[in-house]
N, C-alpha and C positions, 0 to 999 in steps of 0.2 A: 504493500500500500504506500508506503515509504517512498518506494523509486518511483510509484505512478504517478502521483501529484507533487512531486519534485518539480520536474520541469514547468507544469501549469503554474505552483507557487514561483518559481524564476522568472517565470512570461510577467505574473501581477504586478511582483516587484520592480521588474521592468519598467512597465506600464504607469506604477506610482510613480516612481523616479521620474520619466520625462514628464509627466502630466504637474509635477512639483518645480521641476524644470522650467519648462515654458511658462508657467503661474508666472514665474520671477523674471526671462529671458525676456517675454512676450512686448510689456509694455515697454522697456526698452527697445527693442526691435522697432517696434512701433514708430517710436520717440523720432531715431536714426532715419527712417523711411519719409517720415514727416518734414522732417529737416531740410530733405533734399526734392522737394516736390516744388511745384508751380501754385502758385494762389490758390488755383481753380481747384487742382486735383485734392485739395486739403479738405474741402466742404463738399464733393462728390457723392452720391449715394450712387451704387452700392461703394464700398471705399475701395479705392485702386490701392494698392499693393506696391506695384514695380511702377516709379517715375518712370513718364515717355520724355524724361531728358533731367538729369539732374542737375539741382540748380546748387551750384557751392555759393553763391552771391548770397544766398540766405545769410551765410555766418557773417558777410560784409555788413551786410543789411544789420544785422544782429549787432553786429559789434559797434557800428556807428551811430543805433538808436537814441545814443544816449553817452556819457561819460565812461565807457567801459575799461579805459585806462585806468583811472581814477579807482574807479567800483575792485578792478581787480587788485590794484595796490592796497587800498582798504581791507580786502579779504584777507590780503598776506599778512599786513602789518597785526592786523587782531589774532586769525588764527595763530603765527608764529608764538607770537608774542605770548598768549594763553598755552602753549604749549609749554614754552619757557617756564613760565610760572608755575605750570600743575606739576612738572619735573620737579621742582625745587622743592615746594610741597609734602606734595603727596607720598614721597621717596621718603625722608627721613618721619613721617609720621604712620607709616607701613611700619617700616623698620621697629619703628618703638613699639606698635603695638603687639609686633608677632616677638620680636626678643627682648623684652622688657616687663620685668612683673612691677606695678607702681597702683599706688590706691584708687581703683574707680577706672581700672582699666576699662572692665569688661563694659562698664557701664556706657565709657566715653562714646567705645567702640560701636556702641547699638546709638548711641545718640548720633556718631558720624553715616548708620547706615538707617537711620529713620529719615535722613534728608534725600536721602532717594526717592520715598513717596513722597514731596511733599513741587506738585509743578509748578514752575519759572511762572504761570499764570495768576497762582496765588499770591507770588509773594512781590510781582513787578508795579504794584502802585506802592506801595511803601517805600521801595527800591528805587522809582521815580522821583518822588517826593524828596527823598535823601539827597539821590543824585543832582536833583536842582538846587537845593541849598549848596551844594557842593559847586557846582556850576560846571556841574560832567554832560549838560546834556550836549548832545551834539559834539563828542569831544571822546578819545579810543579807550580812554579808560572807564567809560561807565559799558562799552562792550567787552573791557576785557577781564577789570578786578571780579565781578561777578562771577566765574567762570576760573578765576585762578587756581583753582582746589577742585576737586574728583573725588564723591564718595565711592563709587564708582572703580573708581583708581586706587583709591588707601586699599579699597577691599581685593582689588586681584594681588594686588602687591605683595598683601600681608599673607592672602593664602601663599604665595609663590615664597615668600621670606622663611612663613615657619615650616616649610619641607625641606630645607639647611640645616641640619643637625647643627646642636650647641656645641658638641663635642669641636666642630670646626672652628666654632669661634673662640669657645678656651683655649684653642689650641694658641689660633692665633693672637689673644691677650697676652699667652705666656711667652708669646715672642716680642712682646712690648710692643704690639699692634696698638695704635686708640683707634678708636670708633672710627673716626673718619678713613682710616685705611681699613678698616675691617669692610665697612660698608663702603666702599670704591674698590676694593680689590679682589671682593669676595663676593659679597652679596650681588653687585650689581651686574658682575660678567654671568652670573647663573643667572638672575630675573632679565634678561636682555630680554628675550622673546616675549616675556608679559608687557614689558615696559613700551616696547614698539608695540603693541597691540590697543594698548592703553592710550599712548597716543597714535595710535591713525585714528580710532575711534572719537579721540577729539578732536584730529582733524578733522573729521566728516561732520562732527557735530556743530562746531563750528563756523563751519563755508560754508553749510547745508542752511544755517538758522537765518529765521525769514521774521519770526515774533518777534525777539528780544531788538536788533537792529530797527525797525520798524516805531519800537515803541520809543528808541532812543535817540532817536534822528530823527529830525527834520529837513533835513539841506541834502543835498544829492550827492558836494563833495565830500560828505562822510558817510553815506551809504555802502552796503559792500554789497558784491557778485550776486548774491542772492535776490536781493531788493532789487535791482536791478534788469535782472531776468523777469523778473515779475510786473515790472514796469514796461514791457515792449509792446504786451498787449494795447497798454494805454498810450502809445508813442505810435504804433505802427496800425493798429488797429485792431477790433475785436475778434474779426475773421484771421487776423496776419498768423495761423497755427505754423505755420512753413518756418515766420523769423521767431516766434518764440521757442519750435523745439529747436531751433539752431542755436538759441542764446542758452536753452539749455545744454546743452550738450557741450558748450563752452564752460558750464559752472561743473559739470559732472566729470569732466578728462582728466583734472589733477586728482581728483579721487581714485578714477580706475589704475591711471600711472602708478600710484604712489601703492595700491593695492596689488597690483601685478607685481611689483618690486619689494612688496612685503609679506606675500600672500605665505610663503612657509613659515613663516615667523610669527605670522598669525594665529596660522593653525597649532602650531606648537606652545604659543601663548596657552591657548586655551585646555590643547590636551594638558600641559602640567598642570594648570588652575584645577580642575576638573579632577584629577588625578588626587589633589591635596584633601 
């Protein structure tokens, strides 16, 4: 019975596989097809498929809607910049939490992962509020101190930290190690693969954000990539779908780049998280 529905179960799994597949592939695809069509073919019923001639001038179109220089320097300067900072962060407060016994650890540590549930929607008018008295609005530091810190992040870290036996770190104490070379010599060449994973994920989180920029800006020279993208409808027109997936697919590239260049690192991020 065994050998007989074998193969039918291989065909299923199959079958689930590409049909999960394409779920995700799909509307990309789409996106890419869209890009390179003519006005016309974008609002056609039934929808055409294969442009009868593709148009690369979309991305020109795209790119000149609007400030896109600007928009993409903006994306850079914030996202780098918050990656910088969650580095700085989130690394030496891992650390403390997984090899460090101190009062109120456990407690701290569910207080830094209750700020997971709690969304950027609830807490952005007070945050505003603040930020004006501050006189951030409009200005890279009310999109980037927000955002400086990963609960998120403390949390793979520390799983990835406390699967480093202590035995390594006495070791290294009793070679007159301190801290800062234990934790740069030791810890951080073993968490490399969570810590790239950690941040690409903020880099997409980052480029990708459309709320927090929006609510924090007003002016267009402080706008990033995202805002942007989402402004060509209103530049080019409501029909114009041909320049908006062009301008998408302009905010989407450095993400794929940067994922195709990270993607084992990723994976391996996650199997040891998982593993811990």
């Amino acid at each position: 019975m065994k050998k007989t529905y074998s193969p039918v179960k291989r065909i299923l799994e199959i079958l689930a596989l590409l049909l999960i597949t394409g779920t995700f592939i799909l509307p990309f695809l789409w996106m890419v097809i869209t890009s390179l069509k003519t006005p016309g073919e974008t609002i056609t019923f039934p929808p055409v498929f294969i442009p009868s001639e593709i148009q690369l001038k979309n991305f020109a179109d795209a790119w000149t809607s609007g400030p896109f220089l600007q928009y993409f320097k903006n994306s850079i300067i914030v996202t780098l910049a918050t990656m910088v900072l969650q580095a700085l962060f989130i690394v030496p407060a891992a650390y403390a939490f997984a090899k460090y016994r101190f009062a109120g650890r456990d407690f701290f540590f569910g207080v830094v992962l209750i700020t997971l549930m709690i969304p950027m929607q609830l807490v952005f008018i007070p945050l505003y509020l603040l930020f004006s008295k501050f006189g951030w609005i409009n200005h890279y530091a009310s999109l980037i101190v927000p955002f400086a810190s990963s609960a998120f992040g403390v949390f793979m870290l520390r799983q990835t930290f406390m699967s480093i036996p202590d035995s390594i770190l006495s070791a290294a104490r009793l070679d007159n190690a301190d801290e800062w070379t234990i934790l740069r010599k030791i810890m951080l060449p073993i968490a490399k693969p969570t810590i790239i994973t950690v941040m690409l994920l903020t880099f997409i989180s980052r480029w990708n954000d459309y709320f927090w920029p929006m609510v924090m800006t007003t002016q267009a020279s402080m706008r990033p990539l995202s805002v942007g993208v989402a402004n060509i409808a209103q530049t080019e027109g409501a029909t114009a779908w041909n320049i908006v997936m062009a301008g998408n697919i302009i905010l989407v590239a450095p993400i794929l780049i940067l994922y195709i260049i990270a993607q084992k690192k990723i994976i391996n991020g996650f199997v040891s998280t998982e593993d811990k």
